[in-house]
N, C-alpha and C positions, 0 to 999 in steps of 0.2 A: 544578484546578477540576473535571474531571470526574470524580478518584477521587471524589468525593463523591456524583455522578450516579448512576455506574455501575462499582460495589463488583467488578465484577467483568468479563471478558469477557463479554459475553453472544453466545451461536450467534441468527445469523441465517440463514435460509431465504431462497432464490427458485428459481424455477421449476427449478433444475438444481444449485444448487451451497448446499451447507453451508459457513458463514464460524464458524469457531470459534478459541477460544483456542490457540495453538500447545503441543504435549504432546512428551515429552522424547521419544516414540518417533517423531514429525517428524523428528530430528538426520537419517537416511538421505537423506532427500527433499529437506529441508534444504539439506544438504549438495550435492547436483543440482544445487539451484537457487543457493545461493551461490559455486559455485564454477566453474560454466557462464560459459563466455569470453564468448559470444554478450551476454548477461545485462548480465557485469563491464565491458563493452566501453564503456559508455554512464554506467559507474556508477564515482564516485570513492568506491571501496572494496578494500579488498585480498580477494582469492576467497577463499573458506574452505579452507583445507590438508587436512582431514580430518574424520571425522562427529564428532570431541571440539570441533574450530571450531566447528561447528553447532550444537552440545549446550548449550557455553558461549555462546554467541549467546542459547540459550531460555532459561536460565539468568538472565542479565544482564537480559534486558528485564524481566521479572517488577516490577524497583527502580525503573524508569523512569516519566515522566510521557509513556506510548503508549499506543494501544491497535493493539495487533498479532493480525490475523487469519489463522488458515491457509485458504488457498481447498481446498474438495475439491467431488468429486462426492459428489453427496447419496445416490447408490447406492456409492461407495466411499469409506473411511475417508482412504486417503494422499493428504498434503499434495499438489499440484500449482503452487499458489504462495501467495505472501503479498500483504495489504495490510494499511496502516497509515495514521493519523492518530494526529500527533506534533506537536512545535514550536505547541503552542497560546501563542495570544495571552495576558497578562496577564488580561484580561478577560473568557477562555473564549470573546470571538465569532470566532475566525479561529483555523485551524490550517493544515499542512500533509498533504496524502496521498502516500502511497509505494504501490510497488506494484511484482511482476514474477510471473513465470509460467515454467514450462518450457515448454523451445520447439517441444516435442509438443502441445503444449497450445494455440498462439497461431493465431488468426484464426480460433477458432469464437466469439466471442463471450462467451468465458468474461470477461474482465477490465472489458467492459464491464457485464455484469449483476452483478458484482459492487464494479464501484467505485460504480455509480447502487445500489445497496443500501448498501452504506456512508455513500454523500453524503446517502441519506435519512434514515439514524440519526444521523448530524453535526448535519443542519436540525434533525429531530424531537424528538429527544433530548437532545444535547446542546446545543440551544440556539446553533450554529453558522451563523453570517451569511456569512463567506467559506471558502473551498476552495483555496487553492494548489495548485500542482505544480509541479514543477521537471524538466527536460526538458533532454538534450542537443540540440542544433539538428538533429543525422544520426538521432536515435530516431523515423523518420517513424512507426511504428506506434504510439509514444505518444504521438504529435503529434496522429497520424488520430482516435486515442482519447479525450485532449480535447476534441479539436473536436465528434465523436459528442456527449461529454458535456455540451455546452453551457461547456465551458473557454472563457476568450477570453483572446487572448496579452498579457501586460503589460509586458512589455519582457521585460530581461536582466535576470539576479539583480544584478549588477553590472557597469561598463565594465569590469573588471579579468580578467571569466572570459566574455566575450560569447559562450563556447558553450552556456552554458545557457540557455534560455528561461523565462522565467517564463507561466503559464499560472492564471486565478483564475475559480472559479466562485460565484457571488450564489449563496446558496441561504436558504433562513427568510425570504422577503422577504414 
């Protein structure tokens, strides 16, 4: 649904941080942030083994039905972390958002002005009515981060995994 919106990444602005398409010279930074325990600790994912995991990561999404963001500072070019909106609804009005950060990076505010900029171009542009996220129950800084964001908790993704949270924000209303 959206390839057809928006042909391509488009770089977003705000006040501090440039959201652009991820570039193969990302793999270094990448690699930081994929393979950071802290990070993986919370995330059912295998860590990235080396900056060719990362490369092939940038690689791979390109085919996908995402749109994957590198976060940077707007005065510097290297990636600091990612977010995404993935898993859209048949319909295009509901998707999912991802998201993480290096942990040099966490509790200035960086993830929140950049996921309330992304959630605006989900409502605005893509015509997006709901917001997921998906949350381990112990990730209180992506918990705290929700909630900032107007998230409200919806249960559990399933009885079978009750460690994740599900978390859903109205937005296009």
């Amino acid at each position: 649904m959206f390839n057809k919106i928006v042909p391509t990444i488009p770089v977003l602005i705000t006040e501090r941080l440039t959201l652009r398409q991820l570039l193969e010279t990302d793999a270094t930074e990448l690699f930081l942030l994929r393979s950071d325990e802290t990070i993986n600790k919370h995330l059912d994912r295998k860590p990235a083994a080396s900056t060719e995991d990362a490369l092939n990561f940038i690689r791979n999404i390109r085919n996908k039905e995402l749109l994957y963001w590198a976060i940077t500072e707007t005065q510097h070019e290297e990636l600091i972390g990612t977010i995404c909106l993935f898993d859209f609804s048949k319909d295009g009005t509901g998707c999912e958002m991802g998201f993480e950060l290096l942990t040099g990076y966490r509790h200035r505010g960086i993830m929140h002005e950049a996921a309330k900029k992304i959630s605006a171009f989900a409502a605005n542009t893509l015509a997006v009515k709901t917001i997921d996220a998906i949350t381990h129950k112990d990730n209180l800084d992506s918990i705290k981060l929700l909630q900032k964001l107007s998230f409200e908790q919806v249960g559990f993704t399933d009885e079978a995994n009750s460690d994740l949270l599900q978390f859903r924000l109205l937005v296009g209303q």
